[in-house]
C-alpha positions as a printed NumPy array, in Angstrom:
array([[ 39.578, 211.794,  45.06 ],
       [ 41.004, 214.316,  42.643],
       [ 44.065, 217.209,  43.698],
       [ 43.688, 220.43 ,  42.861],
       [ 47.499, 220.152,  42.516],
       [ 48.836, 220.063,  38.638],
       [ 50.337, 216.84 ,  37.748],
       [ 53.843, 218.059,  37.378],
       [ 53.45 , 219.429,  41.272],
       [ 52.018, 215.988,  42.271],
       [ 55.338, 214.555,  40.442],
       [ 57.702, 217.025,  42.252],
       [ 56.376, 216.42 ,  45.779],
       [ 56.776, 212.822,  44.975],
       [ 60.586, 213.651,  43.994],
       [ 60.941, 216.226,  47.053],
       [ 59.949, 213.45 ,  49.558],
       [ 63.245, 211.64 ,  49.163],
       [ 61.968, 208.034,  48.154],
       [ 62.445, 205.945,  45.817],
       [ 60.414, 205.576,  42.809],
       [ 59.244, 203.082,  40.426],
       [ 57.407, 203.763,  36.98 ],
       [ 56.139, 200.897,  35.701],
       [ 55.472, 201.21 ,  32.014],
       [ 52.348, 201.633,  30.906],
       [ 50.017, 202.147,  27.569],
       [ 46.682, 201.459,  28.041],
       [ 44.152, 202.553,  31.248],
       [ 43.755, 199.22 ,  32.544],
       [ 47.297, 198.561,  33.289],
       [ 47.445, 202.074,  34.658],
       [ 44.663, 201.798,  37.287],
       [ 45.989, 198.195,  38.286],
       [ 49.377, 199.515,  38.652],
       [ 47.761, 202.294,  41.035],
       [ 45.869, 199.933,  42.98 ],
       [ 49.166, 198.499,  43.744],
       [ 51.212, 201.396,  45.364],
       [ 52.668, 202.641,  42.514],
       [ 53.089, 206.052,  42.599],
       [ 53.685, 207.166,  39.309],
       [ 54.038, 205.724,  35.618],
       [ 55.737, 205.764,  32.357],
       [ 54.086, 206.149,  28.977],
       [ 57.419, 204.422,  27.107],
       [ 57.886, 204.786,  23.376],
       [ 58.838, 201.38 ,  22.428],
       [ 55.801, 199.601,  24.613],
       [ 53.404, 202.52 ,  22.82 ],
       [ 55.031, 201.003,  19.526],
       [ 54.779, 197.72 ,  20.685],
       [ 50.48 , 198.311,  21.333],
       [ 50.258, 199.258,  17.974],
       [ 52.238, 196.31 ,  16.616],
       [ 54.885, 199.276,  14.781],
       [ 58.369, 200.178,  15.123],
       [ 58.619, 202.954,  17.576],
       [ 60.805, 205.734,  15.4  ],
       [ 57.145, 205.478,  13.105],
       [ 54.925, 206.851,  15.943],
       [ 53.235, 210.324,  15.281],
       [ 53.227, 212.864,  17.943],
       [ 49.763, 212.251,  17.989],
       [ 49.661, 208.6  ,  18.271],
       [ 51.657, 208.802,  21.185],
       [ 49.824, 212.241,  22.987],
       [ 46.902, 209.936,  22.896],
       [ 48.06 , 206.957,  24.397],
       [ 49.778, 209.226,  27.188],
       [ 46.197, 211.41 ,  27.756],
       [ 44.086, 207.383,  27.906],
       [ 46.814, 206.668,  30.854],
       [ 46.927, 209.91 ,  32.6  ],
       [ 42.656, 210.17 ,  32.864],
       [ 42.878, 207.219,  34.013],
       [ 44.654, 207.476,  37.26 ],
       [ 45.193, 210.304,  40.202],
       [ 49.485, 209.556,  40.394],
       [ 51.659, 211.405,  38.136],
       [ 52.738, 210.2  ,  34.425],
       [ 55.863, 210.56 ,  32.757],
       [ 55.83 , 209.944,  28.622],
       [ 58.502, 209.617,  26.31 ],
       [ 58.222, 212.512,  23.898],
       [ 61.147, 210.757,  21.413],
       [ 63.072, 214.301,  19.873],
       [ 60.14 , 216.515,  20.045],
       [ 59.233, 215.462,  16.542],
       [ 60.659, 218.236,  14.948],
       [ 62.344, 221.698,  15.102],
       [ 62.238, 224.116,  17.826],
       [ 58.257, 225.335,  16.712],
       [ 57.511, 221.244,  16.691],
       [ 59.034, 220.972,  20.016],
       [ 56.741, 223.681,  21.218],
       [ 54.011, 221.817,  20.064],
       [ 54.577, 218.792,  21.517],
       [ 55.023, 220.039,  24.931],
       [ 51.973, 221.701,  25.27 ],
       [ 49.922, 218.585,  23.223],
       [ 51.082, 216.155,  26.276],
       [ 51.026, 219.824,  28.786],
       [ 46.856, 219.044,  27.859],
       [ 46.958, 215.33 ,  28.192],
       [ 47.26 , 215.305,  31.768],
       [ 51.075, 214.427,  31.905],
       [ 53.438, 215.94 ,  34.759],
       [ 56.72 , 215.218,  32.473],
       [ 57.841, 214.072,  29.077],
       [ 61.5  , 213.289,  28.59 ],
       [ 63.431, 214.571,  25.527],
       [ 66.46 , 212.926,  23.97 ],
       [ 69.492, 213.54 ,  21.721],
       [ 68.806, 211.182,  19.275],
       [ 69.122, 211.837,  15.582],
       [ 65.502, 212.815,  13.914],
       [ 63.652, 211.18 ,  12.085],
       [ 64.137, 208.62 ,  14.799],
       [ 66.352, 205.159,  13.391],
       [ 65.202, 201.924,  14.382],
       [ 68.56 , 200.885,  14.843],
       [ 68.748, 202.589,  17.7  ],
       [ 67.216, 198.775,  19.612],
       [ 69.841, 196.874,  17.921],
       [ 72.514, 198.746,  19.716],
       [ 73.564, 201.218,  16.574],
       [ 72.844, 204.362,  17.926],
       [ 73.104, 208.266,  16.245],
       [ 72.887, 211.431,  18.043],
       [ 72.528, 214.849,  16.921],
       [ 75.25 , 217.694,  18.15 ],
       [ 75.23 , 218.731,  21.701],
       [ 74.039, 222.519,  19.938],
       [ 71.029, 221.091,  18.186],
       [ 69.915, 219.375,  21.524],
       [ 70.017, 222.238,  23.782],
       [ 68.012, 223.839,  21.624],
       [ 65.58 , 221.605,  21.696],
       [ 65.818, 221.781,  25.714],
       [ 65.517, 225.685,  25.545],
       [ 62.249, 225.446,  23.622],
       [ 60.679, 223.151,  25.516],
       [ 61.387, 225.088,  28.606],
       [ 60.042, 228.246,  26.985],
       [ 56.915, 226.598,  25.943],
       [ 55.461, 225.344,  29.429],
       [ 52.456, 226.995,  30.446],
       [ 52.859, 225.248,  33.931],
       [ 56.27 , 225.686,  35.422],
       [ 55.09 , 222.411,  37.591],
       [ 55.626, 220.769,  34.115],
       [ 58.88 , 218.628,  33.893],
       [ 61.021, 218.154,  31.229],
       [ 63.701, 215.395,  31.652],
       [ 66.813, 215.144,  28.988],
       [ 67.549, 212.061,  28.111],
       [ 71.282, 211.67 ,  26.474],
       [ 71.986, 208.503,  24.268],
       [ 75.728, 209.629,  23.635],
       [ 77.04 , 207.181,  26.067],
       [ 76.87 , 204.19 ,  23.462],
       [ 76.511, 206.271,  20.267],
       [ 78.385, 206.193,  16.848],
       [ 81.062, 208.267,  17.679],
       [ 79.97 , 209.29 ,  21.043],
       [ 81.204, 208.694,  24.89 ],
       [ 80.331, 208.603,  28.755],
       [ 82.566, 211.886,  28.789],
       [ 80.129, 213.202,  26.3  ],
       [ 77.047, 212.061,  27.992],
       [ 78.027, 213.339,  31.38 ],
       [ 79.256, 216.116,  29.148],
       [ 75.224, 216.673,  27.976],
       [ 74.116, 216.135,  31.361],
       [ 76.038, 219.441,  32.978],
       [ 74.973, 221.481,  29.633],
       [ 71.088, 221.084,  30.243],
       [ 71.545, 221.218,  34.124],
       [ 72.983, 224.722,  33.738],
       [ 69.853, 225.541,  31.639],
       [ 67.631, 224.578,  34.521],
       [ 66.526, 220.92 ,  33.804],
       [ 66.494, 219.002,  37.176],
       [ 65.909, 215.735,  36.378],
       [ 68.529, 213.749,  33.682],
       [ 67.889, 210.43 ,  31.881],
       [ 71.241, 208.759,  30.458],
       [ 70.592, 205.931,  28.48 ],
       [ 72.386, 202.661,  30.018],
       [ 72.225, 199.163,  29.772],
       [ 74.402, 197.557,  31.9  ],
       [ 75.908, 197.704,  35.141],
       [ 79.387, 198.67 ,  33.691],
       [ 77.8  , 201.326,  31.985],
       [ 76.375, 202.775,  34.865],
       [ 79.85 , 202.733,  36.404],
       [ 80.88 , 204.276,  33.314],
       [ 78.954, 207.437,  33.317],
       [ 78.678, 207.638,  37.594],
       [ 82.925, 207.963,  36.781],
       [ 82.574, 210.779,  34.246],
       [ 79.431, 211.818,  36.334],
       [ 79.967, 212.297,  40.164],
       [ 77.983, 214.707,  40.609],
       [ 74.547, 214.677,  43.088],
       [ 72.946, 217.789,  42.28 ],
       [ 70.403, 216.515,  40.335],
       [ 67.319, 213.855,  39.888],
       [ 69.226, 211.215,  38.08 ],
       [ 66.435, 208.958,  36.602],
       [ 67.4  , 205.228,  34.427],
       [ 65.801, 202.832,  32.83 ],
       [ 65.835, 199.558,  34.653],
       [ 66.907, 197.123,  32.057],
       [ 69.241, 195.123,  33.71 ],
       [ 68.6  , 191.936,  35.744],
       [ 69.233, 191.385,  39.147],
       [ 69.675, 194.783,  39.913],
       [ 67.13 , 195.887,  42.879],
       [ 65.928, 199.593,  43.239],
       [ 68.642, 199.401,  46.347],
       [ 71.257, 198.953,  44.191],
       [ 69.967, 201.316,  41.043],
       [ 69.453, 204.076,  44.469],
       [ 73.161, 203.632,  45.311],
       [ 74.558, 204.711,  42.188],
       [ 72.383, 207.799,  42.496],
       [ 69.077, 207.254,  40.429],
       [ 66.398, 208.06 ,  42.095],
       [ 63.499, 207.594,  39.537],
       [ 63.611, 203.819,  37.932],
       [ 61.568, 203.2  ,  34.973],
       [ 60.71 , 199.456,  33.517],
       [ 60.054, 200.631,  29.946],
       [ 59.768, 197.081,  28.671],
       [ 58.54 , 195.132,  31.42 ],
       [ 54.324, 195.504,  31.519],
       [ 53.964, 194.72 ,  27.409],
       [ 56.76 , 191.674,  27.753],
       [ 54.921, 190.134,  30.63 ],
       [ 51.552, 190.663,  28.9  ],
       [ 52.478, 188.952,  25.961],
       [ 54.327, 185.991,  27.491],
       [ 50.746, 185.135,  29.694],
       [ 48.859, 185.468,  26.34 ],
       [ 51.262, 183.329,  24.404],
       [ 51.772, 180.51 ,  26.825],
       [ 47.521, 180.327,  27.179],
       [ 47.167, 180.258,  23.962],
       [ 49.497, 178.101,  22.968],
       [ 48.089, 175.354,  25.047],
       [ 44.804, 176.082,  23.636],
       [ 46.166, 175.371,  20.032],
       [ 48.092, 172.121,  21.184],
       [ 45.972, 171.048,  23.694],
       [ 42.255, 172.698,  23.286],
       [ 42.796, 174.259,  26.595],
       [ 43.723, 177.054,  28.302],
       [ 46.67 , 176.638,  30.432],
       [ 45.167, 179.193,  33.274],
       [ 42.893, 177.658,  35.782],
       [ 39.3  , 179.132,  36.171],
       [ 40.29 , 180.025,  40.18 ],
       [ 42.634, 181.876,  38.803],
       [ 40.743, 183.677,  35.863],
       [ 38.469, 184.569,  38.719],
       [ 40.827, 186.246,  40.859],
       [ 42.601, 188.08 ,  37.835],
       [ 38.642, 188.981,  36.312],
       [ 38.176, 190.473,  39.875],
       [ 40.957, 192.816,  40.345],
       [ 40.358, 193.869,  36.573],
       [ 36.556, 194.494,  37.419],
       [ 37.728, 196.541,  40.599],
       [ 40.24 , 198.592,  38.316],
       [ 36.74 , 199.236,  36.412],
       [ 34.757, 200.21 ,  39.289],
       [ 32.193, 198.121,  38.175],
       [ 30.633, 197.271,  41.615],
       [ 30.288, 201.369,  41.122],
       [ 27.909, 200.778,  38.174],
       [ 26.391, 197.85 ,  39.576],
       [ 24.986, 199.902,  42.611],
       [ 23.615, 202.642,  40.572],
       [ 21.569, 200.237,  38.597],
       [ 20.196, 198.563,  41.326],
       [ 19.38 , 201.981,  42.592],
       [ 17.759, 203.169,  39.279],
       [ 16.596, 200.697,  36.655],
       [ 17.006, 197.138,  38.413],
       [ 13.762, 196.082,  39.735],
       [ 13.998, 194.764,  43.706],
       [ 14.45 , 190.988,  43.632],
       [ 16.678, 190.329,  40.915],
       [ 20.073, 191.197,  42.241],
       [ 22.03 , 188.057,  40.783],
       [ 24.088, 189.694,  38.214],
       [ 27.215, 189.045,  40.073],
       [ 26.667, 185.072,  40.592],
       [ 25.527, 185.148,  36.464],
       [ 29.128, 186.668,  35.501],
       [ 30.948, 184.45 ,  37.669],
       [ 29.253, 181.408,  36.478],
       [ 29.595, 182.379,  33.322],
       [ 33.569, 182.984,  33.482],
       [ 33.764, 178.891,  35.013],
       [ 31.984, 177.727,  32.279],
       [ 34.149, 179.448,  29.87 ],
       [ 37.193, 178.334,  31.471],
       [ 36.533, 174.99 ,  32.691],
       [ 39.775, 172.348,  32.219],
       [ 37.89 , 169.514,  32.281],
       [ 35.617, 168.27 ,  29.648]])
């Protein structure tokens, strides 16, 4: 059932409630609708696993490239979506743009960050460059100014923590600068559990929707909630797990000649993919329209057809 509520309201009820919440990443409508048949009550359109899709380095995606893998993801579902918007891709009139591309997409938030731009691919090997504190309020204060719908987040995301030059007194320095401009929600980039300490130490403060990205293992949303994030994002996760299920079944096709999933499982996982489709939906209109009585065996044909194609046994 669709709201009548804007996305970014949908997203700040979510926030105003108190709880916990979890974005899985996401790129693609499939994942999106499984991850709402789940529970999940929001998602993350992440640059590097909309990079990752398109098999390039994530400081080459195009504003556009990435507006339309966010709009695929938000149609998709009826929970709020949050997508990385990088720098803005640009000056202030860029920035502008950019917020009112993914503002039509269907997003409730992008987050904006302080790296350097054009965007350096260093940046996931650790060496990371960002601009002066000036240049990234300003790109704050004109993405504020260009929402249409106030509803319409934008989170600031500081890398200075770990930057060339940079510091956790800097970052939590960021952090207070964009809070007094009205942002409400705050991304610092962290990847560890002593750099969490690091930053909650230069960054007491609880007046705000602290948000991170959970990287790190063995750390439960318990424990990311207890150091003050509220909002946990797995960036990385979705694409990563993806690929290691294709690789290992394919794999053991090449050595082998056969898939290493069973066909009870391919059923199960075809199933919950043809529910995230709502294919039963089509199925009943056809036998209501252009199926003629007496031949309602499509279902058996599909499932007989998925054993054969995955049988183990010659």
């Amino acid at each position: 059932m669709q709201s009548d509520q804007s996305p970014g309201k949908k997203l700040r009820n979510l926030l105003a409630s108190g709880e916990t919440i979890l974005l899985p990443g996401c790129a693609d409508p499939l994942s999106a609708r499984i991850f709402e048949r789940m529970g999940f009550k929001a998602l993350s359109v992440g640059g590097w696993m909309s990079g990752a899709n398109m098999a390039t380095p994530e400081p080459l995606l195009s504003l556009s490239e990435q507006v339309a893998m966010a709009r695929r993801v938000a149609r998709a579902v009826n929970i709020p979506v949050r997508a990385d918007a990088h720098t803005g891709f640009g000056e202030p009139m860029h920035i502008m743009r950019t917020v009112r591309e993914f503002e039509d997409a269907g997003v409730a938030a992008i987050h904006l960050e302080d790296q350097v731009f054009p965007k350096r691919a260093s940046y996931h090997r650790g060496l990371e460059h960002v601009c002066e504190l000036d240049e990234f309020l300003r790109r704050i204060e004109y993405a504020l100014k260009a929402r249409r719908d106030d509803n319409f987040m934008i989170v600031a995301r500081t890398d200075s923590g770990n930057a060339y030059n940079g510091s956790w007194k800097e970052a939590a320095r960021r952090v207070r600068a964009v809070r007094a401009m009205g942002i409400e929600m705050a991304l610092p980039h962290v990847r560890t559990r002593a750099e969490i300490e690091q930053f909650r130490q230069e960054f007491p403060d609880n007046d705000m929707v602290l948000s991170i990205a959970g990287y790190f293992n063995g750390l439960t949303p318990e424990q990311f909630r207890a150091y003050g994030f509220q909002v946990i994002s797995y960036p990385l996760a979705t694409v990563i797990a993806q690929m290691a299920g294709t690789i290992k079944d394919f794999r053991a096709l090449r050595s082998s000649g056969r898939l290493s999933m069973d066909a009870n499982r391919v059923r199960e996982i075809r199933e919950e993919i043809e529910a995230a489709q709502e294919f039963e939906q089509s199925l009943k209109i056809e036998r209501a329209t252009v199926e003629p009585d007496g031949t309602d065996d499509l279902a058996g044909s599909a499932v007989r057809a998925a054993g054969a194609e995955t049988r183990t046994n010659p």
